[in-house]
C-alpha positions as CSV (number, residue, x, y, z in Angstrom):
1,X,0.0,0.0,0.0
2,X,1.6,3.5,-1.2
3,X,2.1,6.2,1.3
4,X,2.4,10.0,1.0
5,X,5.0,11.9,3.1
6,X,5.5,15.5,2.7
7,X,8.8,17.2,3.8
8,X,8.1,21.2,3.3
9,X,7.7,22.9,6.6
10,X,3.5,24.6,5.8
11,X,2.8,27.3,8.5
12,X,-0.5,27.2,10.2
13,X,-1.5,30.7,9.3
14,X,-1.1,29.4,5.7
15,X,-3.6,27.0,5.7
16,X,-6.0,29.1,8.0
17,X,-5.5,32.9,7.9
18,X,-6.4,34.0,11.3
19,X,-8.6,36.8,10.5
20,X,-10.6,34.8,7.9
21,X,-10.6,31.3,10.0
22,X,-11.8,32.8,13.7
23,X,-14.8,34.4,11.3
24,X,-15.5,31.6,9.9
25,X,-15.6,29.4,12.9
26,X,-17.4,32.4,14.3
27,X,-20.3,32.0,11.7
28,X,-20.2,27.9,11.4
29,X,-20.8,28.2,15.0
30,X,-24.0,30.6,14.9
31,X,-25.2,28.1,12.4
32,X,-24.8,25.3,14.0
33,X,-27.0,27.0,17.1
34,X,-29.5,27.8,14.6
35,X,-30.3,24.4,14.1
36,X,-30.1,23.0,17.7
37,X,-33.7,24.7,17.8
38,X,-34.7,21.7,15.3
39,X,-32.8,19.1,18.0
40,X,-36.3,17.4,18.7
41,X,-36.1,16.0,15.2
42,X,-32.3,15.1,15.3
43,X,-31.4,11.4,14.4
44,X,-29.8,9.4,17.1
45,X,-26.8,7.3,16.2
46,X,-26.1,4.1,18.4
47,X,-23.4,2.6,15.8
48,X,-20.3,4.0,14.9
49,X,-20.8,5.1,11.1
50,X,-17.7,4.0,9.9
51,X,-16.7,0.6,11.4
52,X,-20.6,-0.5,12.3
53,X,-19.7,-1.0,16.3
54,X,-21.8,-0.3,18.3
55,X,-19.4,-0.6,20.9
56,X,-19.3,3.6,21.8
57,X,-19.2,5.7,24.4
58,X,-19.7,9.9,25.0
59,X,-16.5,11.8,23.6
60,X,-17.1,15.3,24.7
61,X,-19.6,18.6,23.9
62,X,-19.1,21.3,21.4
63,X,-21.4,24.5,20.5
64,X,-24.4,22.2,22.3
65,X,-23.6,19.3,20.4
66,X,-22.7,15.8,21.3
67,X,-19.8,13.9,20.2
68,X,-19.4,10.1,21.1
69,X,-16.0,7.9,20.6
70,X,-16.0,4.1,19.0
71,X,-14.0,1.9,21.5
72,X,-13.4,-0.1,18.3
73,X,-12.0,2.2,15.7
74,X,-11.6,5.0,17.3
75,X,-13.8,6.9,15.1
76,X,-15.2,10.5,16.5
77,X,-18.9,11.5,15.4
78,X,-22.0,13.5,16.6
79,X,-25.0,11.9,17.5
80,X,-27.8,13.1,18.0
81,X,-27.2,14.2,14.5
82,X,-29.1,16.7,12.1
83,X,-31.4,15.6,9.5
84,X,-30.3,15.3,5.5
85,X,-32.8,18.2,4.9
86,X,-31.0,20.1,7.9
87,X,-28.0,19.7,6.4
88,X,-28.7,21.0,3.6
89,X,-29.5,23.8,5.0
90,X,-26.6,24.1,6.5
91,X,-24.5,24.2,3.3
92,X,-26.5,25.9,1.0
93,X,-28.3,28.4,2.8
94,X,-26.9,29.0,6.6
95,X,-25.4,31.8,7.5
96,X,-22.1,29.8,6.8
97,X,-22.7,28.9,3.4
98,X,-23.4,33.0,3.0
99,X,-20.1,33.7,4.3
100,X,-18.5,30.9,1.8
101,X,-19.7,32.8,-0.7
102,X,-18.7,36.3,-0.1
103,X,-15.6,38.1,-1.8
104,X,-14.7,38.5,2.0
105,X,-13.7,34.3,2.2
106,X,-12.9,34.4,-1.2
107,X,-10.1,37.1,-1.4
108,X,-9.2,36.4,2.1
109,X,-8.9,32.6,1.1
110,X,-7.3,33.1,-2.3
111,X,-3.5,31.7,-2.2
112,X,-4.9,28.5,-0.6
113,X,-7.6,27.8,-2.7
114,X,-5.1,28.1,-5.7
115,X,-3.0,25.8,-3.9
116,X,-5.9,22.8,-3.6
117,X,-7.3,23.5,-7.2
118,X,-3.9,22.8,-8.7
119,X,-2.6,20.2,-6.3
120,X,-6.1,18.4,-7.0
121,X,-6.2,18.6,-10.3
122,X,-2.4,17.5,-10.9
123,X,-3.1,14.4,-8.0
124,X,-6.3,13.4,-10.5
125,X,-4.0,13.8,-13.7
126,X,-1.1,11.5,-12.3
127,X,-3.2,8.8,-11.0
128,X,-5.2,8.3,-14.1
129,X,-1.2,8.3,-15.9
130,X,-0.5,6.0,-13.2
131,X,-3.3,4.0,-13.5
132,X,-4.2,3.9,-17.1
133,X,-7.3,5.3,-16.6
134,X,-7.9,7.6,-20.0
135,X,-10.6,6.0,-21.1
136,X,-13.9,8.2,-22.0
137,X,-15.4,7.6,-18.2
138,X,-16.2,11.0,-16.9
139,X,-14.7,12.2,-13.6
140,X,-17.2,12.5,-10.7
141,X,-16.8,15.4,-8.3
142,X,-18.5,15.0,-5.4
143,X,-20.3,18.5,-3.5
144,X,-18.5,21.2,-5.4
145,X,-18.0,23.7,-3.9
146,X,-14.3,24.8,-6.1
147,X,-15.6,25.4,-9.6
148,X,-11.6,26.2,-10.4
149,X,-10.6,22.4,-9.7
150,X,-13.2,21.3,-12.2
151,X,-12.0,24.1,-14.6
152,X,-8.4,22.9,-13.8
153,X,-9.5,19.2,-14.9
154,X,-10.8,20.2,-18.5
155,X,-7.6,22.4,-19.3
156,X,-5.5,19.2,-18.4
157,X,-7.8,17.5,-20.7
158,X,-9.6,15.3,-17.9
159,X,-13.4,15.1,-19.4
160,X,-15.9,14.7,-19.4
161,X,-16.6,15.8,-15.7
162,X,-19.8,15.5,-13.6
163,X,-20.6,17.6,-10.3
164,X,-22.8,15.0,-8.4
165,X,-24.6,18.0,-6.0
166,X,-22.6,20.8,-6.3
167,X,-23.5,24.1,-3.9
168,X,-26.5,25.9,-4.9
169,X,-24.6,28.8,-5.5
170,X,-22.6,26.6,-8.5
171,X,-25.3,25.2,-9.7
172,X,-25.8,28.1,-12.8
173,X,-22.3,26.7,-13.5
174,X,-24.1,23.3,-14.8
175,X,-26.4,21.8,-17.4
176,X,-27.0,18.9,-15.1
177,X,-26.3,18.2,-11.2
178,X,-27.5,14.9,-10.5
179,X,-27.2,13.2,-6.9
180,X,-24.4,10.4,-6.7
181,X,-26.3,8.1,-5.9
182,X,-28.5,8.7,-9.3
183,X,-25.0,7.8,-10.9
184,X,-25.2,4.0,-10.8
185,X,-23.2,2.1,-13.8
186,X,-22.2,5.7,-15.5
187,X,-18.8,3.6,-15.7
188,X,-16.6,6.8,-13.9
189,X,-12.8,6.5,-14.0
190,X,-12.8,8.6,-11.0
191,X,-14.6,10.3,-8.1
192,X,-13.4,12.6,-6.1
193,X,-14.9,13.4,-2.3
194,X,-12.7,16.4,-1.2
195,X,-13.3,17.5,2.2
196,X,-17.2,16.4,2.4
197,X,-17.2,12.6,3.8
198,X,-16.7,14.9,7.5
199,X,-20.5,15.9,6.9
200,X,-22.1,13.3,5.3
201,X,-25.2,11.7,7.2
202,X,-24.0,8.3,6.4
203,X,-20.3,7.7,4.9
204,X,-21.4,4.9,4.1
205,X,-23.9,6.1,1.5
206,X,-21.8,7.8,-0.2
207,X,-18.5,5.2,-0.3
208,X,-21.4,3.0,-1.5
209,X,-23.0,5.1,-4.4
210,X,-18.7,6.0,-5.3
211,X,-18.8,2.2,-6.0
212,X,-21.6,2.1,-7.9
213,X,-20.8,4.3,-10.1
214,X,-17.3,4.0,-10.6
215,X,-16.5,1.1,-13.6
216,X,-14.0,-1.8,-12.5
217,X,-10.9,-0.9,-11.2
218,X,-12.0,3.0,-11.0
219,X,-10.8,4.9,-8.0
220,X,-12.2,6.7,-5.2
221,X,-10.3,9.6,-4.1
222,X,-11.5,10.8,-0.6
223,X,-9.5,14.1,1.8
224,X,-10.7,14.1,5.3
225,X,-10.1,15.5,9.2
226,X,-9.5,12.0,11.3
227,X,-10.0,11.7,14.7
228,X,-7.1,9.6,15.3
229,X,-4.9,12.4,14.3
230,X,-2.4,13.7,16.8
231,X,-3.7,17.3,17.1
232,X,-7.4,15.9,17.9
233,X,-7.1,13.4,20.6
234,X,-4.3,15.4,22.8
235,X,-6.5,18.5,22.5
236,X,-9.8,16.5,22.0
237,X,-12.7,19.6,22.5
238,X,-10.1,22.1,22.8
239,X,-9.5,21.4,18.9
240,X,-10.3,25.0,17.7
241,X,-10.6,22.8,13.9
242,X,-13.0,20.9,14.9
243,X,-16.7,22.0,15.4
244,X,-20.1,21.1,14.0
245,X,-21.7,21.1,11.7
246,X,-18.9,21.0,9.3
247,X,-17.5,17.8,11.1
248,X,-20.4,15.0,12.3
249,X,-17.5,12.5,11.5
250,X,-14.2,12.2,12.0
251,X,-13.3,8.8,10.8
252,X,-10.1,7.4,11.9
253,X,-7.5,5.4,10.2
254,X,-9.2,2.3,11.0
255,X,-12.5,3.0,10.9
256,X,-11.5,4.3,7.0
257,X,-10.3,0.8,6.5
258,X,-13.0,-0.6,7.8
259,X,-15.7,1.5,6.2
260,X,-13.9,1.0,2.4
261,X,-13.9,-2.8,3.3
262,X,-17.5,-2.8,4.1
263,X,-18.7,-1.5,0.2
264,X,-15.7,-3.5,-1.9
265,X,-13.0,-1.1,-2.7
266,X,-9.2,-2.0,-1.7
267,X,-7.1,0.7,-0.4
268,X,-3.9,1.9,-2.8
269,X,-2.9,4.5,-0.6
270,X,-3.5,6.0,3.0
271,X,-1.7,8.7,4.4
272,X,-2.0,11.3,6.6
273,X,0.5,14.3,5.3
274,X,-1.0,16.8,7.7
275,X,2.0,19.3,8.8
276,X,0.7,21.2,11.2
277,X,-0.9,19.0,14.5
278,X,2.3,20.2,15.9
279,X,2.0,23.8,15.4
280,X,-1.9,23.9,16.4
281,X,-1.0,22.0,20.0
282,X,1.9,24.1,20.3
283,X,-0.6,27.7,20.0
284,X,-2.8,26.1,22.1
285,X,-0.7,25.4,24.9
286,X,1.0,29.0,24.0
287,X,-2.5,30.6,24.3
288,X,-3.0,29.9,28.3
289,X,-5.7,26.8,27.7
290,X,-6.6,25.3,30.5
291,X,-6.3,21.7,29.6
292,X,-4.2,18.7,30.7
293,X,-2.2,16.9,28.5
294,X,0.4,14.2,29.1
295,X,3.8,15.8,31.2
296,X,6.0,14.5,28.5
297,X,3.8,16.9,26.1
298,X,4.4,19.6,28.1
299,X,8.3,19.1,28.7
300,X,8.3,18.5,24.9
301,X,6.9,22.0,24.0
302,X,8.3,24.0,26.2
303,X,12.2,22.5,26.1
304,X,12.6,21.2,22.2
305,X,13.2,23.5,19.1
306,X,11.8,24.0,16.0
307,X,13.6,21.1,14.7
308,X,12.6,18.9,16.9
309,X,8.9,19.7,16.2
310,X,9.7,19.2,12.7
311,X,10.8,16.0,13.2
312,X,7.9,15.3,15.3
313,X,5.3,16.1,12.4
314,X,7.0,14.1,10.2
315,X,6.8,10.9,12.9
316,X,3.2,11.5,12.3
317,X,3.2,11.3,9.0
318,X,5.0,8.6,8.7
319,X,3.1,6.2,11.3
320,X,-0.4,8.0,10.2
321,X,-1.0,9.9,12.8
322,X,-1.6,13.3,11.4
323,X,-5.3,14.6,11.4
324,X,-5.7,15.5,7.7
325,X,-6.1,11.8,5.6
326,X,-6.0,11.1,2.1
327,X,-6.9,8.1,0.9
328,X,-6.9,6.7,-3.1
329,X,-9.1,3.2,-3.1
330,X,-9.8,1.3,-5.7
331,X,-13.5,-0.7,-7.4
332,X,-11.8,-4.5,-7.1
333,X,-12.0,-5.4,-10.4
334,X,-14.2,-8.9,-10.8
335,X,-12.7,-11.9,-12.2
């Protein structure tokens, strides 16, 4: 099984610009409050939606919500849980997906959205090289919500491309946005989940419909927050990057295993290049928090240099602990 390790040093502020993030999480929060007034109608959750244990326990509570813990996997999720029709809410009309759309996010946002569209769009070209996957299947893109990755894609070539329910406010954008799931046997060489598996309802539904639609030996490419990722479980509700509703689940490393096992596709590559678990604990503990965390931690932070926290990150990495996953799987092709 191939593994990803990245070896530049990426500064937090990079990846969330601290005037643009705190507003963000600022807003996802007031959303997610919004809804708690619905909670009567909230769907309980008694099995871990990855693995299928129901072998859980409570985690912790954020912003009123509550987030439970699989003894088996490991795997981090809400329950009780919003409704699909609440969640779409959520990302197309909340005052969240209001804010995602303003020039405000966008300009504030820019550099790293340019970064994902073209490291997206070169990952997709390289595996389908790698792979041998130019046939006339269309590419899948799950929730769009970056019209420049898909405009990326056709410049390199990569058609024809289908957004399976992209944001309302992309929709214009599109002659046709079916739902995944009304994608069965379109023979897909790929489809691509970025950043959305963390607020689905039920992974499952979706790794399930990927499978379906994908043709033999198509691949599923998934990016997702795990909650077996070093940043998360030391700071565990103290995790200023984690909050609902944008994550319901934070599948682990196992539980991702577990749940790509359960629908029929075999794993190519897992990683977890995340490089900066490090540098969130670090601000964290920098900040004043009052939180405990384990003595060695502590001696850690406050008596080892940069280096050694370089070094650090890149132990995660390498042994998957890192709370940003990536993950290629592949439709096993029937003999």
């Amino acid at each position: 099984m191939r593994q990803s390790v990245v070896n530049e040093q990426l500064d937090e502020m990079d990846v969330h610009p601290p005037n643009i993030y705190q507003n963000f999480v600022d807003i996802c929060a007031t959303s997610a409050y919004e809804l708690l007034d619905q909670s009567d109608d909230f769907v309980d959750l008694n099995f871990c939606p990855a693995c299928n244990s129901e072998n859980i326990e409570h985690a912790f509570k954020k912003h009123g919500y509550e987030y439970c813990t699989c003894l088996s996997c490991s795997t981090i999720f809400i329950s009780p849980r919003p409704s699909q029709s609440m969640l779409n809410w959520y990302l197309n009309e909340s005052p969240t997906a209001a804010f995602r759309n303003s020039d405000e996010y966008w300009q504030g946002m820019e550099i790293r959205i340019n970064e994902l569209i073209n490291f997206r769009a070169r990952w997709i070209s390289e595996l389908c090289t790698r792979f041998a996957l130019n046939s006339n299947g269309p590419i899948v893109d799950v929730e769009t919500r970056l019209i420049g990755y898909l405009n990326e894609l056709e410049r390199l070539n990569l058609t024809p491309i289908i957004s399976a329910k992209p944001l309302t406010t992309l929709r214009d954008n599109f002659d046709n946005t079916p739902e995944l799931v009304n994608l069965d046997n379109s023979n897909a060489r790929v489809v691509t989940a970025f950043d959305n598996l963390e607020h689905q309802i039920n992974p499952l539904d979706l790794v399930q419909a990927s499978y379906n639609t994908l043709s033999p030996g198509g691949l599923l490419i998934i990016t997702t927050r795990s909650g077996s990722g070093f940043d998360i479980q030391v700071l565990w509700e103290h995790c200023s990057t984690i909050f609902p509703i944008e994550h319901i689940n934070l599948i682990s490393i196992e539980g991702m295993k577990a749940l790509l096992k359960r629908t029929g596709f075999e794993i190519i590559e897992i990683s977890t290049p995340g490089q900066i678990d490090v540098q969130m604990i670090e601000r964290v503990l920098n900040e004043g928090v009052d939180i405990e965390i384990p003595r060695f931690l502590r001696y850690f932070f406050t008596h080892r240099d940069k280096y050694a926290k370089h070094r650090l990150q890149q132990f995660l990495q390498e042994n998957l602990l890192s709370s940003y996953m990536r993950v290629v799987a592949r439709k096993v092709i029937e003999k």
